[in-house]
Backbone as CSV, one residue per row, in Angstrom:
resi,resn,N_x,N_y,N_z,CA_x,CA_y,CA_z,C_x,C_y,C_z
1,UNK,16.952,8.205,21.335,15.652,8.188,20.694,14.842,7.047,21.308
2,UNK,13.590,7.045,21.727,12.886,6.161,21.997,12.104,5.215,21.506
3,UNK,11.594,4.133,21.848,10.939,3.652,20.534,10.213,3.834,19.826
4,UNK,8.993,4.367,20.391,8.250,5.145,19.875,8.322,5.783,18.920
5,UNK,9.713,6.970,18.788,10.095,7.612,17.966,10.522,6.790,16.851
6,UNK,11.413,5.852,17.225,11.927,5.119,16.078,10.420,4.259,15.525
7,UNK,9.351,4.132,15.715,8.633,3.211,14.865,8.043,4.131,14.325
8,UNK,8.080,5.581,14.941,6.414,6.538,14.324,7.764,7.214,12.891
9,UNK,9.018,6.840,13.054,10.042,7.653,12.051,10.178,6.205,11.190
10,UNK,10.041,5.293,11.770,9.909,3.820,10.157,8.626,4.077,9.627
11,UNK,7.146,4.282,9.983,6.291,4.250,9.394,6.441,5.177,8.369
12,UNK,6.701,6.268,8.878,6.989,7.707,7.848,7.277,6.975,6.829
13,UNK,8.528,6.348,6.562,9.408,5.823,5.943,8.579,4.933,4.843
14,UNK,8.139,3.797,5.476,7.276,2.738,4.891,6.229,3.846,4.122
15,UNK,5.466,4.788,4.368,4.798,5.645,3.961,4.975,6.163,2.636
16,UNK,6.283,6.808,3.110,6.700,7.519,1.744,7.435,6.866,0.846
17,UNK,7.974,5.287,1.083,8.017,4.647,-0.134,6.711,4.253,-0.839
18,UNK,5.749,3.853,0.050,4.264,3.357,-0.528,3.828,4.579,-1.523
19,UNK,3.969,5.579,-1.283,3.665,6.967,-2.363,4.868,7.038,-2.755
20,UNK,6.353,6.823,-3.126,7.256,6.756,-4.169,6.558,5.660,-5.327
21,UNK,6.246,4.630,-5.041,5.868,3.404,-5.597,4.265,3.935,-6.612
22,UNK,3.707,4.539,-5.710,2.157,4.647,-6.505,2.393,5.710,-7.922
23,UNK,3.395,6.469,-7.164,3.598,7.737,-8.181,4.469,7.064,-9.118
24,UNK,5.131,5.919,-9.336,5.722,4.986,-10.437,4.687,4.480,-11.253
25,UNK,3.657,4.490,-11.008,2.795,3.332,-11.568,2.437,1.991,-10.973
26,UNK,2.956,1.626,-9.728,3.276,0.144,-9.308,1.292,0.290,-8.525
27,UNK,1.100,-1.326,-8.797,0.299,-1.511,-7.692,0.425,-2.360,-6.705
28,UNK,-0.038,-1.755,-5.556,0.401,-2.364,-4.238,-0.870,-3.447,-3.656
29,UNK,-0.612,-4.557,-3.581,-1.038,-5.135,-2.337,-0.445,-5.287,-0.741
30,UNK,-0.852,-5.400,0.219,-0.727,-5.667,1.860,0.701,-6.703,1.810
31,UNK,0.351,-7.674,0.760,1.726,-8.368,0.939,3.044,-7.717,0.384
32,UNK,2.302,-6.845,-0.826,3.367,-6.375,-1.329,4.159,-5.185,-0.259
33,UNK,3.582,-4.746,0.497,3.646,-3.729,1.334,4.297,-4.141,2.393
34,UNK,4.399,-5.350,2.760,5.454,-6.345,3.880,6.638,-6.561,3.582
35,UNK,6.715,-7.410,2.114,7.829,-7.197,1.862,8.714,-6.433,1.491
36,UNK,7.930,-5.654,1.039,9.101,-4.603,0.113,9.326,-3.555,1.385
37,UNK,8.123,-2.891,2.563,9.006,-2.118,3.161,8.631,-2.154,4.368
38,UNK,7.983,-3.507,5.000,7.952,-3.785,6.231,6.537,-3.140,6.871
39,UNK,5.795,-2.820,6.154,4.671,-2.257,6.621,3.877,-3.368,6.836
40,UNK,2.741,-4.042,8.079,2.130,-4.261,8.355,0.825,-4.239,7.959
41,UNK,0.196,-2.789,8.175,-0.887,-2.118,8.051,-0.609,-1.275,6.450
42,UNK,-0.994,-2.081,5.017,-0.891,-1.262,3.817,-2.412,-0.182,4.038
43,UNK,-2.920,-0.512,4.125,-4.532,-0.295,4.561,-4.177,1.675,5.391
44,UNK,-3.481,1.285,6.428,-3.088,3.066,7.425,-2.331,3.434,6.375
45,UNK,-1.437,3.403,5.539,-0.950,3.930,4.875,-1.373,4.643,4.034
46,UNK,-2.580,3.832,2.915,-3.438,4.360,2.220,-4.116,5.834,2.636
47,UNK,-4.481,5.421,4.041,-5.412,6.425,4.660,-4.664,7.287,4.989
48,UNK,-3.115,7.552,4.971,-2.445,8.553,5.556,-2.183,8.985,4.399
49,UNK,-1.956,8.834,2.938,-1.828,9.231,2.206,-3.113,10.165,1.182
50,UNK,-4.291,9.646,1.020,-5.220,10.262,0.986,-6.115,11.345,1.894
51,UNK,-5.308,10.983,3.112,-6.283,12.388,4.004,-4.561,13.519,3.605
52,UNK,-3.350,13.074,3.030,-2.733,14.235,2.686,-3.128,14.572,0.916
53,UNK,-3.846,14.030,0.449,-4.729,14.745,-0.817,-4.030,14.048,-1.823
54,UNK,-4.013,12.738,-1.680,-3.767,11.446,-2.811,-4.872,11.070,-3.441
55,UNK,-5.247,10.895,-4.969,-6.325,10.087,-5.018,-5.657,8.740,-5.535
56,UNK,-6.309,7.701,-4.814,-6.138,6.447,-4.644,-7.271,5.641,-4.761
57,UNK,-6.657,4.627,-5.975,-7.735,3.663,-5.876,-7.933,2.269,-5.514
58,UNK,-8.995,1.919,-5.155,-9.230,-0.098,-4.560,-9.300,-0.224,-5.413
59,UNK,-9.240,-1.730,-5.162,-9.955,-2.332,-6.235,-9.278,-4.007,-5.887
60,UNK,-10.652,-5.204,-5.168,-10.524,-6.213,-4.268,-10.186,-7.135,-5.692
61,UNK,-9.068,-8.035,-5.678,-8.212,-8.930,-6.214,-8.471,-10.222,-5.826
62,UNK,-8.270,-11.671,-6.323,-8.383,-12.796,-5.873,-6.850,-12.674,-6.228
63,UNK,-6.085,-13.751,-4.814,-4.784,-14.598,-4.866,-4.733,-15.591,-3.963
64,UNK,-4.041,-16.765,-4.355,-3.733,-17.328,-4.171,-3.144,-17.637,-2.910
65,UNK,-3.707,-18.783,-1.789,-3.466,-18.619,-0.558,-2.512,-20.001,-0.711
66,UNK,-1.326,-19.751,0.804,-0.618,-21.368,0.679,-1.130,-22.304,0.724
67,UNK,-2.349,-22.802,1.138,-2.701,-24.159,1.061,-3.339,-24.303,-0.345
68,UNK,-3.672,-23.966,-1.393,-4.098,-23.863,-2.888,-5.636,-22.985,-2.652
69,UNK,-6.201,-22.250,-2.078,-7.168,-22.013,-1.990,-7.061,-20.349,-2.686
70,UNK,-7.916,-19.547,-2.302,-7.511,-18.511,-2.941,-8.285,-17.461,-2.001
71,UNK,-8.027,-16.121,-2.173,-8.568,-15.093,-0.886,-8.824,-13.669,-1.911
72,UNK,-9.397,-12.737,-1.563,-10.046,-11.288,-1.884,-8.767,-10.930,-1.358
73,UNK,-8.031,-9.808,-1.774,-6.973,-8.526,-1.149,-7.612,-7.153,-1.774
74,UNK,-7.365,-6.354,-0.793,-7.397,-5.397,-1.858,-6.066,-5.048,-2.726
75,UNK,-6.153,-3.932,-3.621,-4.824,-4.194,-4.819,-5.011,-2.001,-4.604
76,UNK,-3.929,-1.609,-4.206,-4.101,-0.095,-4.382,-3.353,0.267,-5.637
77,UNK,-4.048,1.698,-6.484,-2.951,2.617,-7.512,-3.776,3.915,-7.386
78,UNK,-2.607,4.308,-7.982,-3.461,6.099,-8.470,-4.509,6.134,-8.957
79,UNK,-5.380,6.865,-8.564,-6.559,7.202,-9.539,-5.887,7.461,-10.962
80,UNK,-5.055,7.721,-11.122,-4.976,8.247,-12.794,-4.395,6.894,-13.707
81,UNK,-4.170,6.069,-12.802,-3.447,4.743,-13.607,-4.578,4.038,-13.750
82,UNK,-5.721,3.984,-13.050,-6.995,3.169,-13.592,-7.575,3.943,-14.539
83,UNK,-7.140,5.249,-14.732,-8.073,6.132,-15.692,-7.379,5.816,-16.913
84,UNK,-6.260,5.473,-16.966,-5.175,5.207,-18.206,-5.431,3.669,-18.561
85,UNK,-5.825,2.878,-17.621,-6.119,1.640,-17.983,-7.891,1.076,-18.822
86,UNK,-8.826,2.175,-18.340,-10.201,2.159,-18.977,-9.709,2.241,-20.014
């Protein structure tokens, strides 16, 4: 297998845990998306999941950066978990 193959068959991967996770209820940030399954790019994921007919929602977060300062992320969930949260 080449590498290629092996990274375009981890993304899959990273992918379809990021939609195991949304369909739990969890919300994801970019960091959360590193650690838990090595994804880089939470952001392509999103977009690979909604052009396969996810509705997904933003929604930009303040956290906490290492030096004490603090930064915008975005924060992803289901459309239906913000509809349960109104």
């Amino acid at each position: 297998m080449t590498d290629y193959m092996k990274a375009n068959r981890s993304t899959e991967t990273g992918i379809e845990q990021v939609r195991a996770a949304l369909e739990r209820g969890e919300r994801l940030t970019p960091l959360d998306a590193l650690n838990r399954f090595g994804l880089w790019s939470l952001a392509s994921a999103i977009h690979a999941l909604r052009k396969q007919g996810m509705a997904i929602d933003a929604e930009l977060i303040d956290v906490g950066t290492r030096n004490g300062g603090s930064a915008r992320v975005a924060q992803y969930c289901m459309a239906s978990v913000n509809a349960r949260d109104a």
